[in-house]
C-alpha positions as CSV (number, residue, x, y, z in Angstrom):
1,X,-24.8,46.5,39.4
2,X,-21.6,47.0,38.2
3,X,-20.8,48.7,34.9
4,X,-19.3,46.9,32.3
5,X,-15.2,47.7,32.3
6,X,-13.5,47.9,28.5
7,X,-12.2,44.9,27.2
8,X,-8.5,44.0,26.9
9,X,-6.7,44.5,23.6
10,X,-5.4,41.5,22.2
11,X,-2.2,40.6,22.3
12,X,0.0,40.2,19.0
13,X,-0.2,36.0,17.9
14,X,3.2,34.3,18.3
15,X,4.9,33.7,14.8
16,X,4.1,30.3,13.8
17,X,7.1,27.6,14.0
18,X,8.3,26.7,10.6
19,X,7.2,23.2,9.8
20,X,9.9,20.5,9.8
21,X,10.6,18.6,6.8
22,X,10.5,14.6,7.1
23,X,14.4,13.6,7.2
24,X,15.8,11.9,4.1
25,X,15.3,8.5,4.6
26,X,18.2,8.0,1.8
27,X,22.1,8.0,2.5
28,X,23.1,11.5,2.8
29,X,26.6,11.0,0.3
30,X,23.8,9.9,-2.3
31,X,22.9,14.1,-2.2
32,X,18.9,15.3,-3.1
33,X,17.4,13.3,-5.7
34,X,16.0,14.3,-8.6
35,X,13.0,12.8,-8.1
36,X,11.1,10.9,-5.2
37,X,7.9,9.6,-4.2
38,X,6.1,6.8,-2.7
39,X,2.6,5.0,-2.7
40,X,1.2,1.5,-1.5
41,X,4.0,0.7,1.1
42,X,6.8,1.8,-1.5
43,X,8.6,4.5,-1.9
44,X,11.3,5.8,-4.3
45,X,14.2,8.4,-5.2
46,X,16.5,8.5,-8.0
47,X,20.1,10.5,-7.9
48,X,20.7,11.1,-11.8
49,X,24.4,12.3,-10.8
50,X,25.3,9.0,-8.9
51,X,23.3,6.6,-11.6
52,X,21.1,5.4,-8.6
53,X,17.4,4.4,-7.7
54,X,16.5,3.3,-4.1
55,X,13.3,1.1,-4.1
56,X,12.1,0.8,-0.4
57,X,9.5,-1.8,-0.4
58,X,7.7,-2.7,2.8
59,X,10.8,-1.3,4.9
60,X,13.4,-2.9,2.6
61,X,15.8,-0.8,0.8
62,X,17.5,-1.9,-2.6
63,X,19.7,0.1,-4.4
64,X,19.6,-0.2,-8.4
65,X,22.2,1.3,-11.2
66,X,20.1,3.6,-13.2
67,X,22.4,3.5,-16.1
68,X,21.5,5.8,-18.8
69,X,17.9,6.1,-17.6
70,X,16.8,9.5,-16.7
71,X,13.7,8.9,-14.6
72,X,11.0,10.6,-14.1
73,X,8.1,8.9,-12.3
74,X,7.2,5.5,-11.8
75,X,3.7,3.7,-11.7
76,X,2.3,0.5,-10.2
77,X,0.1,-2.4,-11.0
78,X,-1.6,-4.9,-7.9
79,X,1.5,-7.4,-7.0
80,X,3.4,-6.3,-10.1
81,X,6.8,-4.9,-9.8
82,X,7.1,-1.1,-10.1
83,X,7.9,0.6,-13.4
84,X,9.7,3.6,-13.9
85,X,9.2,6.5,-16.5
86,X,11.7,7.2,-18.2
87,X,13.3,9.4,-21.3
88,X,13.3,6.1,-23.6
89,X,9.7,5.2,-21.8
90,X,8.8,2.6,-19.0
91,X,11.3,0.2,-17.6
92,X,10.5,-2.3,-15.0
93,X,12.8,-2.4,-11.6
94,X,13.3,-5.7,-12.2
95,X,15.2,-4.9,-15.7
96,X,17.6,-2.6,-13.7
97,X,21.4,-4.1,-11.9
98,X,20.9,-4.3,-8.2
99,X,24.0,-3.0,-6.5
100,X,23.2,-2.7,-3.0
């Protein structure tokens, strides 16, 4: 029988790749928002500097003119247009000036 030999150091792990952020699904001259999120096949962002929110709702994108609204989060009811927190308290998208 043949005795046992030593084993083999291990060899130093690779550095792990840095993960890759999703790209922005918004338009790039709109800059980073100041808030974003999305649930239930909707998703949002809102660009305080421009005056914008973009709704995307089941893949379609509306733009809305924020106006004086500083928002800040944005909740849901089954079927019901989304409301958006804001500094003067909930307003509903459907309150807000489409503009594109």
């Amino acid at each position: 029988m043949e005795p046992m030999k030593p084993m083999e150091p291990m060899k130093p792990m690779k550095p792990m790749e840095p993960m890759k952020g999703s790209e922005p699904w918004w338009p790039q001259e709109l800059g980073q928002p100041s808030t974003s999120g999305g649930q239930n096949g909707m998703r949002y962002a809102f660009f305080p500097d421009k005056q914008r929110l973009l709704v995307e709702t089941d893949g379609k994108l509306a733009t809305y003119d924020s106006g004086n609204h500083r928002i800040s989060g944005v909740s849901q009811s089954n079927g019901r247009a989304p409301s958006f927190t804001t500094q003067d308290g909930d307003v509903n998208v459907n309150d807000l000036k489409v503009v594109g």
